[in-house]
C-alpha positions as CSV (number, residue, x, y, z in Angstrom):
1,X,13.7,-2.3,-55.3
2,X,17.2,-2.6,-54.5
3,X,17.7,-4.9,-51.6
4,X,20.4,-2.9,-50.0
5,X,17.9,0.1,-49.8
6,X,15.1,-1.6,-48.6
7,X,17.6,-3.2,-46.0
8,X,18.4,1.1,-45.2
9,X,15.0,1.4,-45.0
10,X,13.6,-0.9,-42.6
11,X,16.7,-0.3,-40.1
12,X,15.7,3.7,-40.2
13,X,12.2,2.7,-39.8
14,X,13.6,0.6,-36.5
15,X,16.0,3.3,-35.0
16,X,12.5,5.8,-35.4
17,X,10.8,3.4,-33.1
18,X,13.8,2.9,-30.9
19,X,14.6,6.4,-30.8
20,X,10.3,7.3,-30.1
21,X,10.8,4.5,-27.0
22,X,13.8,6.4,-25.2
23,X,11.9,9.9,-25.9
24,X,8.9,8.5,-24.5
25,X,11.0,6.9,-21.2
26,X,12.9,9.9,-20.9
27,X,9.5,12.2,-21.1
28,X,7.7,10.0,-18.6
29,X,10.7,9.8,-16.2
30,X,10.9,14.0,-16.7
31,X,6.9,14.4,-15.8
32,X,7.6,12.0,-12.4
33,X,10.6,13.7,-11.5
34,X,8.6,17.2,-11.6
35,X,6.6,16.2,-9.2
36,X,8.4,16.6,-5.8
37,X,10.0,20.0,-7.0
38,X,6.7,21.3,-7.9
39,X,4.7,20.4,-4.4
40,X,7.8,21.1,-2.6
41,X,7.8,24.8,-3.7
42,X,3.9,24.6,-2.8
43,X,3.3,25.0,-6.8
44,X,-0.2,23.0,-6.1
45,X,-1.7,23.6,-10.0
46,X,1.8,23.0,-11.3
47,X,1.6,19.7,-9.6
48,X,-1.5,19.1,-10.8
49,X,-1.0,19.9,-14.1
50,X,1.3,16.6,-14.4
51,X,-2.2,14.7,-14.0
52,X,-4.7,14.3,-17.2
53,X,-8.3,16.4,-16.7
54,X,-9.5,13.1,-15.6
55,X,-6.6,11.7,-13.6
56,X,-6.7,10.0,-10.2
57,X,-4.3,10.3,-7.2
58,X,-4.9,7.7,-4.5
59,X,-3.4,8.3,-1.4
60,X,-5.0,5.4,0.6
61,X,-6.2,6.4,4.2
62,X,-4.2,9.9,3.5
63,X,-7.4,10.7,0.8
64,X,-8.3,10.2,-3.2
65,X,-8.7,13.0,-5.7
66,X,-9.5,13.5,-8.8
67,X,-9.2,15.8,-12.0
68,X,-7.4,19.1,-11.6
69,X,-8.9,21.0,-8.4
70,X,-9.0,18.0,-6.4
71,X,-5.6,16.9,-6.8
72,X,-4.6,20.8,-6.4
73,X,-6.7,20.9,-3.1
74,X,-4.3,17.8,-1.6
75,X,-1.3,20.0,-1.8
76,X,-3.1,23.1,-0.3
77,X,-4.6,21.3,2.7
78,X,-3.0,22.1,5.8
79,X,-1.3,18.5,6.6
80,X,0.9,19.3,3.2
81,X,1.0,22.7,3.4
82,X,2.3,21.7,7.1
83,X,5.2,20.1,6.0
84,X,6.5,22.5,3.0
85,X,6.2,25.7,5.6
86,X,8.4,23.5,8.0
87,X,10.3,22.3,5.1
88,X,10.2,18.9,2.8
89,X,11.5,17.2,0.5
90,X,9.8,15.1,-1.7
91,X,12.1,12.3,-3.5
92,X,11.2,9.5,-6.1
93,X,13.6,6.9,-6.8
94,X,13.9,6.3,-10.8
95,X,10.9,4.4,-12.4
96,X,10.3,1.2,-14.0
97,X,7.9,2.2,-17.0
98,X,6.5,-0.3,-19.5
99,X,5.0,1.5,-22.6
100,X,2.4,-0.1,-25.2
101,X,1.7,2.3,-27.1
102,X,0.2,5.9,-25.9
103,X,-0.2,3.8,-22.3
104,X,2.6,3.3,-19.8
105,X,2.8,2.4,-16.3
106,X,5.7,3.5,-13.9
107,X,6.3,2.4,-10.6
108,X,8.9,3.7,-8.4
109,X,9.7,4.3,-4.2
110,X,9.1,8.0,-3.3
111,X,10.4,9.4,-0.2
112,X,9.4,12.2,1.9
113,X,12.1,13.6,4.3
114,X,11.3,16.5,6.5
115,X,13.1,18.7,8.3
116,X,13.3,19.0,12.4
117,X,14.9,22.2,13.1
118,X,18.0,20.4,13.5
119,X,18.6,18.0,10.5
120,X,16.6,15.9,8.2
121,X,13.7,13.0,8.7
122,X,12.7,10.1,7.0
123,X,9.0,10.7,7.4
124,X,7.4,8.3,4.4
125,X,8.8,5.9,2.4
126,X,6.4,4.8,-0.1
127,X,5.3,2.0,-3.3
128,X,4.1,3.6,-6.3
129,X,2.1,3.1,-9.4
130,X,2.0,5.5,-12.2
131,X,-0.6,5.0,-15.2
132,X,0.0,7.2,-17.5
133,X,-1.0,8.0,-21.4
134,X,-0.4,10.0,-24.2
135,X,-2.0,13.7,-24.8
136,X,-1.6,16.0,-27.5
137,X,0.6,18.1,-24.9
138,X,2.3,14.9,-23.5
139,X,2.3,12.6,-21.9
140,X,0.2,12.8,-18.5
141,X,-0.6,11.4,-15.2
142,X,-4.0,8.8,-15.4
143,X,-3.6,7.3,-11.6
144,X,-0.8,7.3,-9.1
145,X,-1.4,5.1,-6.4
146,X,0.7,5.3,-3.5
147,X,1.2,3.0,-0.5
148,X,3.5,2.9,2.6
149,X,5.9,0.5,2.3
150,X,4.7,-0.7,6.1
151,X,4.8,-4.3,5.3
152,X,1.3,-4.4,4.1
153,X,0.4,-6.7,1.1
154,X,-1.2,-3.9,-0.4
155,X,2.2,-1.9,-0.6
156,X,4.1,-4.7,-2.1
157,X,1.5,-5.1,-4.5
158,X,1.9,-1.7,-6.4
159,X,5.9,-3.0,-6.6
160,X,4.8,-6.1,-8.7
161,X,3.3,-4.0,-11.1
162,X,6.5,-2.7,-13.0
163,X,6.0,-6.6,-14.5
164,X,2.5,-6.0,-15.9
165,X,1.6,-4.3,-18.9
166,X,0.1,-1.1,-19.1
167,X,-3.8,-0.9,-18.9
């Protein structure tokens, strides 16, 4: 084989896995950033939707679902549905994702503002941990855990996990 064609060849085969990593990163980051407008317009099996049939969202003393009708049920119980009638917004900050493979973990800050009647609140600023994996529609929600950022060891915790590996 000519060496300048094998050289072609392993650089294309490179830029495919280079080019797969940003699609990947840019697909997670999409699927996290659908979140907040999707519960904010009180879209509870849209939100859902983001998580895998078996997926976990842990909320800490707020509550812990899982699969599809428990997560849905969070956004329709009356503390959330609460806050949308009186109007919310529900903001994460970009993630940190590590990939290996069809696993990846993301961990970003979310904050919840909420309005008064006169102007805006910080209500909840909170750590989060997205596991994540690859479905044949996408890529899809495993866990989210999310912790106040109230000084607790616990909350600083889920930040330190943007350095580990995916599960």
């Amino acid at each position: 084989m000519d060496p300048a064609y094998a050289a072609l060849q392993a650089e294309v085969f490179a830029l495919r896995i280079e080019l797969r990593a940003v699609q990947d990163r840019q697909a997670i980051a999409d699927l996290i950033a659908a979140y907040g407008p999707a519960v904010d317009r009180g879209d509870s099996r849209g939100a859902a939707a983001l998580w895998a049939a078996d997926g976990s969202y842990d909320l800490g003393d707020f509550g812990n679902a899982r699969g599809h009708d428990e997560i849905a049920a969070l956004f329709d119980a009356d503390l959330h549905q609460g806050l949308i009638r009186d109007g919310a917004a529900h903001m994460l900050g970009p993630p940190r994702i590590a990939i290996d493979g069809d696993a990846a973990v993301a961990v970003c800050y979310s904050a919840v503002a909420r309005w008064t009647g006169e102007a805006f609140e910080l209500y909840r600023v909170a750590a989060n941990r997205w596991t994540l994996r690859r479905e044949a529609q996408g890529w899809r929600v495993t866990g989210r855990a999310n912790r106040l950022l109230d000084g607790t060891a616990e909350a600083r915790a889920l930040l330190a996990e943007a350095h580990r590996p995916p599960d």
